[in-house]
N, C-alpha and C positions, 0 to 999 in steps of 0.2 A: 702248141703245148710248151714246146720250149718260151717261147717268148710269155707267154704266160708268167713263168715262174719264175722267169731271170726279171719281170716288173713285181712279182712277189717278194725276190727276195733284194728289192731295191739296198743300192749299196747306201744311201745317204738316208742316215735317220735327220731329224731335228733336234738341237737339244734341247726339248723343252718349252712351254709355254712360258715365254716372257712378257710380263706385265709393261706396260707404259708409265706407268705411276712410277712418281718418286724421280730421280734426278736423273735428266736426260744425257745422252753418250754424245755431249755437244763436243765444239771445234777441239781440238787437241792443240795448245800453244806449240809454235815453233820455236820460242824462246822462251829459257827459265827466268823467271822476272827476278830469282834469286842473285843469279849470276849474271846474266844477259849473255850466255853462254849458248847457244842451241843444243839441242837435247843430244842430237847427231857426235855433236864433240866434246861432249860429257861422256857420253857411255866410248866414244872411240878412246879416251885419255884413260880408260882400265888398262893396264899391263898386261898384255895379251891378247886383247880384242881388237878382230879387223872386220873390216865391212865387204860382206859380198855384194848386195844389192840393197837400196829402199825401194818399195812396192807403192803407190800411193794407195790410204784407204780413206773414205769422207771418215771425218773424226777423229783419226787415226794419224799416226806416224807407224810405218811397219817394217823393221828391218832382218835383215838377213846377215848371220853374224858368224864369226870364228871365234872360237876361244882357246887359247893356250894350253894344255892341259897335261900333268904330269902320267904318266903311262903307269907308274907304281906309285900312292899316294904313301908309303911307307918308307919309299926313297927317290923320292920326287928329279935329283940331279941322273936317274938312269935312262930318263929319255922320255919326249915329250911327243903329244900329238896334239892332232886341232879338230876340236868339237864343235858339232853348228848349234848354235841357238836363232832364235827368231825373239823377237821382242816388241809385240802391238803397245807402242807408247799411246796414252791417254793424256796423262798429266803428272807431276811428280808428287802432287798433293795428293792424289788418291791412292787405296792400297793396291797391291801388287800378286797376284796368282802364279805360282809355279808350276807348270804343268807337263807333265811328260806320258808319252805312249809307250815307253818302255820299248819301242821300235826307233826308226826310222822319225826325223821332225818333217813337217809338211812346212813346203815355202810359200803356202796360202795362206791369205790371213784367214784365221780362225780365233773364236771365242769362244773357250769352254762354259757350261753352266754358271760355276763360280765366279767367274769375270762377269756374266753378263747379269749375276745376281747386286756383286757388290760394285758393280759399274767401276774397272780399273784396270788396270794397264795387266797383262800376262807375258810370262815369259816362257818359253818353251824349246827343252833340249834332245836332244836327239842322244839315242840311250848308246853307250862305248861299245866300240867293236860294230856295230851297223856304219856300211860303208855312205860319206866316205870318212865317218869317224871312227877310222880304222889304225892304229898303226901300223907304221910298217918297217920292218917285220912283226907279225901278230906274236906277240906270248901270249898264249889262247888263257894262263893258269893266272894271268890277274884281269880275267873277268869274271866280275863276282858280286854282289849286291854291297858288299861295304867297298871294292874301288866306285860303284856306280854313284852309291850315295857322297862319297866325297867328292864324285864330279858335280854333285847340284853343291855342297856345302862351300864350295868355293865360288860354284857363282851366285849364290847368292851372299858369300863375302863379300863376292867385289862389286856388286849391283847395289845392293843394300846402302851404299854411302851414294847412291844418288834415290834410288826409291827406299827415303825411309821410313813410311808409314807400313802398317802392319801387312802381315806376307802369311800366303793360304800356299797348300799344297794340293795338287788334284791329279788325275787322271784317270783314267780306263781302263779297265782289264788288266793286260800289263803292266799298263799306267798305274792305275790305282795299288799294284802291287810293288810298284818302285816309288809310290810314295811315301806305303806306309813303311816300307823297309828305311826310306831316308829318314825318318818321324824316329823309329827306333833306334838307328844310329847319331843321330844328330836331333835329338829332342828338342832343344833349344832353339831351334834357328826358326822353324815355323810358329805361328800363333795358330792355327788349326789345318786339319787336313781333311778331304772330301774324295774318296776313294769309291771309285765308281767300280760295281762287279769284278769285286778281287778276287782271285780263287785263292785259299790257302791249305793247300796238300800238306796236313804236316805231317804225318805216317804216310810215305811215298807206295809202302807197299798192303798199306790198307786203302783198298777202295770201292767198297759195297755201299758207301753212304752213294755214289754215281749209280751204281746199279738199283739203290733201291728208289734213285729220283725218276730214273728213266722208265721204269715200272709202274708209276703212276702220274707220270705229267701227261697234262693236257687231258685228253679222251682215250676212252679203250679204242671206241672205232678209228679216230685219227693215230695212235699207237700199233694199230694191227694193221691199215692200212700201209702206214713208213715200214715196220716189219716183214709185211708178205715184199713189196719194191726193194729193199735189201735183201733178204732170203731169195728173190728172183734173178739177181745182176750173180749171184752166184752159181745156183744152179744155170743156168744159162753163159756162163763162162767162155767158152771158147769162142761162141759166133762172137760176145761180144767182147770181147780181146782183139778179137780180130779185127774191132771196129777202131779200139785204143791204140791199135800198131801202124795203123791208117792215121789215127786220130795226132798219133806221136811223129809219125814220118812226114807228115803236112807241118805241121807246126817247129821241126825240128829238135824235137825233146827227145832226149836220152835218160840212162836208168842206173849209172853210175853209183853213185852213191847207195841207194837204194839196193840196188844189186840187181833189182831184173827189173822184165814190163810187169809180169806178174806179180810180184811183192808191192809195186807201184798200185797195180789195179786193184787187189784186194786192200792195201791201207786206203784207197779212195772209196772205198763200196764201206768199208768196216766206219768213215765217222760221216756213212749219211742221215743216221739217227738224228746219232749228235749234233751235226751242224743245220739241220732242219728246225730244233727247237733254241739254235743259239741265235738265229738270226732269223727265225720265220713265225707263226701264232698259229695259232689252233684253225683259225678260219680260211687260213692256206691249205690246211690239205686237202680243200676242193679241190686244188689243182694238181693233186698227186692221183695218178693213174691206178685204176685197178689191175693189179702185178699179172693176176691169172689171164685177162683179154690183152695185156698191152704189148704191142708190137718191141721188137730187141730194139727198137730206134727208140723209141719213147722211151723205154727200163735207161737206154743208155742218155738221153737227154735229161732225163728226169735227177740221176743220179750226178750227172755233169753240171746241170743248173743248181744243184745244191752242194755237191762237194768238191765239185771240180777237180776234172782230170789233167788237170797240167800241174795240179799242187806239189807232186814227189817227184817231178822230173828235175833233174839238176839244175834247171837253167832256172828254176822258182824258188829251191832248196836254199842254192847258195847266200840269195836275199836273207835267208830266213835261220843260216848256221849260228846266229850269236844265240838268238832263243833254244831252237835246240839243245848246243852246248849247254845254257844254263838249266834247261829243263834236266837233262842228264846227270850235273853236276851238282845243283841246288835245290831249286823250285821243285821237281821232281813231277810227275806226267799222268793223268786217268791210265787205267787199268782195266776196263769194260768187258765183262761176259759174252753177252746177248746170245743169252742159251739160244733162241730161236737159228742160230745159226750152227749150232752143233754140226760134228759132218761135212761141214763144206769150209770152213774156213780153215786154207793151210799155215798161217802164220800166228793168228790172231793178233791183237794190239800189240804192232811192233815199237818196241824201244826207243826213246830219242838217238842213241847210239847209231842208228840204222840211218839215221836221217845227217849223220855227221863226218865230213870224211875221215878215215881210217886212219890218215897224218895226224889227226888231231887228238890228243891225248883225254882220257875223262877219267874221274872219277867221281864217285857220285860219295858226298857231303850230309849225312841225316841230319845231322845235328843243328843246323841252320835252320832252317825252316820252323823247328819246334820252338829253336831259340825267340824267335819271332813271334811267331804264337804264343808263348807264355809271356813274352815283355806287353803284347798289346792287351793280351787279357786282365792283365794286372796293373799295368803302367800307363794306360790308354790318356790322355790331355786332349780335349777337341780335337778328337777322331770321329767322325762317322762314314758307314761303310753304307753303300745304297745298291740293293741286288734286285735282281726280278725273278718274277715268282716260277717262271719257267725255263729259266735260262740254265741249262748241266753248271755253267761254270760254280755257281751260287749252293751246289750240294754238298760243299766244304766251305762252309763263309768264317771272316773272322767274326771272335763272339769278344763284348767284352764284359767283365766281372766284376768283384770285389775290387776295391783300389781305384780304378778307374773315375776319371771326373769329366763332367758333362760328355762324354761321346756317347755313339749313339749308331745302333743297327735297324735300320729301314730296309721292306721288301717292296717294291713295287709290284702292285697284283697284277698280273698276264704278264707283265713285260718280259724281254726277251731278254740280248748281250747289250741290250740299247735303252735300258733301264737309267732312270735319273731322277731328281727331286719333282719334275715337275709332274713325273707320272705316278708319286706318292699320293694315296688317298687325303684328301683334304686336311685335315688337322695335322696329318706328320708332314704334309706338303710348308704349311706355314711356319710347323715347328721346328723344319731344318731351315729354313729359307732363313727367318729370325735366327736360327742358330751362326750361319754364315756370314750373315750381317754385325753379327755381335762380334762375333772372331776376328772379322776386319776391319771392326772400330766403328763403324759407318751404320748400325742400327738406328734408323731415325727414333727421336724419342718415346711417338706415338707406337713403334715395334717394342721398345724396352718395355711398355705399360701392360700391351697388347699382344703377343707373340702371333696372333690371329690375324695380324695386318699388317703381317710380312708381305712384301711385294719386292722382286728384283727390282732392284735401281736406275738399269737402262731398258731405252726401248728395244724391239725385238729389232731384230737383222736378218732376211731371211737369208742373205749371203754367209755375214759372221758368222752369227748361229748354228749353222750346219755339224754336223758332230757326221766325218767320215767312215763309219762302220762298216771296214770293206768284209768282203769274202777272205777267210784267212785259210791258211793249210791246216792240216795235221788238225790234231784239235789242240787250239793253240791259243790262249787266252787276250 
């Protein structure tokens, strides 16, 4: 059973069906024929930038990078840290993708959608305060979505005088929400942005538009079936606490922060909904157990392969304190009912606050969020937002209105947290993809005539290509 669901809820999606057509992801020069410089000690001659590692990839130059960065962009001489970036070079003639997880950067080469639509080099940073771009000592009160957007608007200053052809913004979840927040602060600097399954909570303490998604996605039977399996890991509590205290004492997980095992176990049992329809599909809940025959081993596997019970233990928490904090402070957090659990649940949907230690000061910022919300709905320039049709995060999407020019909101049908152009139904599929192209200069002519014969510009990769979609804590975008 378990093994069942842990290959259900595989961690690597694909991103997307890439075309072969159109201009192939050939050799990557070692030298700029401009300069006769190497690419290596053009971008090492930025002020600030050192090299951790180059990676080899075919086609590719891939490096592993530090960047100088001031700790308060408002008073830059109070003390500095060093941010990682990664930077898959291609060529300096092509355009350029800035990509962020709004987490942790990966020192794999990876190619988001955008890049492998408009075949070009991407750069990708690791979001402030995730260790180890961390200062130290932390002042926790300038992490904030405008110091984060000025850590990209500086590297893309100092990048920008070697890759000067036109520059896309992208990301994921997270990602896609620290793109568009850098788009709003720094409008200027990108030529469009591609903003994958963004959540935008802009009333932190209205959230019935979650309640009423979770109410009718997917199927009643596959809804009532995840329902009775969460309703059962409760009523059944103690044998299988008893399982979690085994489960924590083997693995060495504590409860610190959180404040017990208990608070632990029910925030894990409270987003198995949730995290069932962020990362799984309708035609998984074969593999969910019928609640009333299944063994305490099975309720507790079943709920462990989807939610995962090491998620609020300190030793997973601490990875995960920078989101936290900002969900607390900014972004702001779901708010979930689920009447069906009336009665049994002692805490209900605990607070970011809970998940953050007690040293670390919060307050919580309303006025951000909305701020952001009304700039995109109004001021939106080559924005498009691309959500799936099942996935919670997507039951507050950004919308854009009046004022706005070419952007553009796309649902992919079924999709999940792993939602992307390529899984748009045909026509919006060609009409982002053209849209993308156009943005980055590189629409070949027969796309400008034809927007129907958009095709990404490199070949696929099954390595590149990979879009890592892990298991996340909390519900945590």
């Amino acid at each position: 059973m378990r093994k069942a669901l842990r290959w259900l809820l595989s961690l690597v999606v694909l991103i997307g069906t890439v075309s072969a057509a159109g201009v192939t992801a050939g050799a990557a020069t070692a030298a700029e024929p401009a300069t006769g410089t190497d690419i290596k000690d053009r971008i090492l001659s930025v002020p600030g930038m050192s090299l951790i590692e180059e990676k080899p990839y075919p086609g590719y130059r891939f490096f592993v990078l530090n960047y100088t960065q001031p700790v308060d962009h408002r008073h830059p001489w109070r003390g500095t840290f060093k941010q990682r970036i990664t930077l898959l070079h291609k060529d300096t003639s092509r355009p350029t993708v800035f990509f962020t997880s709004g987490y942790n950067v990966s020192t794999t080469p990876r190619r988001s959608e955008p890049t492998a639509i408009i075949d070009g080099n991407q750069v990708s940073l690791e979001y402030r305060y995730f260790t180890p771009s961390r200062p130290a000592p932390a002042d926790w009160s300038k992490l904030d979505i405008w110091q984060a957007a000025s850590d990209q608007h500086r590297v893309f200053k100092a990048l920008k005088k070697i890759y000067d052809k036109n520059w896309l913004s992208t990301g994921g979840s997270k990602g896609g929400m620290t793109a568009t927040y850098y788009e709003r602060h720094y409008p200027n600097d990108m030529d469009g942005v591609v903003a994958y399954v963004a959540p935008n909570d802009v009333v932190n303490n209205e959230d019935r538009a979650y309640d009423r998604f979770l109410e009718n996605v997917g199927t009643e039977e596959c809804r009532d079936k995840l329902n009775a399996v969460q309703r059962e890991a409760l009523v059944r509590r103690e044998p299988l606490e008893a399982m979690y205290a085994k489960y924590a004492a083997d693995g060495g997980y504590t409860f610190d922060t959180v404040g017990s095992l208990d608070k632990a176990y029910e925030a894990v049992v409270l987003d198995f909904v949730w995290a069932f329809w962020q990362y799984s599909h309708v035609s998984d809940c074969e593999a969910i157990p019928a609640a009333a025959t299944a063994s305490d081993q099975e309720i507790f596997d079943t709920v462990d392969a989807i939610s995962g019970f090491s998620f609020y233990a300190d030793q997973v928490l601490a990875t995960y304190t920078p989101y936290y904090y900002q969900a607390g402070t900014e972004l702001g957090s779901p708010d979930i009912t689920q009447p069906h659990l009336d009665g049994l649940s002692r805490y209900g949907y605990q607070p970011p606050r809970n998940f953050v230690p007690r040293d670390i000061s919060m307050r919580f910022k309303p006025w951000v969020m909305k701020d952001v919300d009304t700039w995109v709905r109004h001021n939106a320039d080559r924005m498009m937002f691309v959500y799936g049709e099942n996935d919670p995060w997507g039951a507050e999407p950004f919308r854009v209105g009046k004022g706005t020019r070419d952007s553009h909101v796309y649902t992919a049908p079924g999709a999940n947290h792993g939602a992307n152009v390529a899984g748009l139904v045909a026509d919006e599929r060609a009409e982002a993809t053209a849209a993308i192209l156009r943005w980055a200069g590189v629409a070949p002519a027969a796309v400008q005539e034809d927007p129907a014969k958009a095709r990404p510009l490199a070949k696929a990769d099954a390595k590149l290509d990979k879009r890592d979609l892990e298991r996340e804590p909390m519900l945590r975008p």
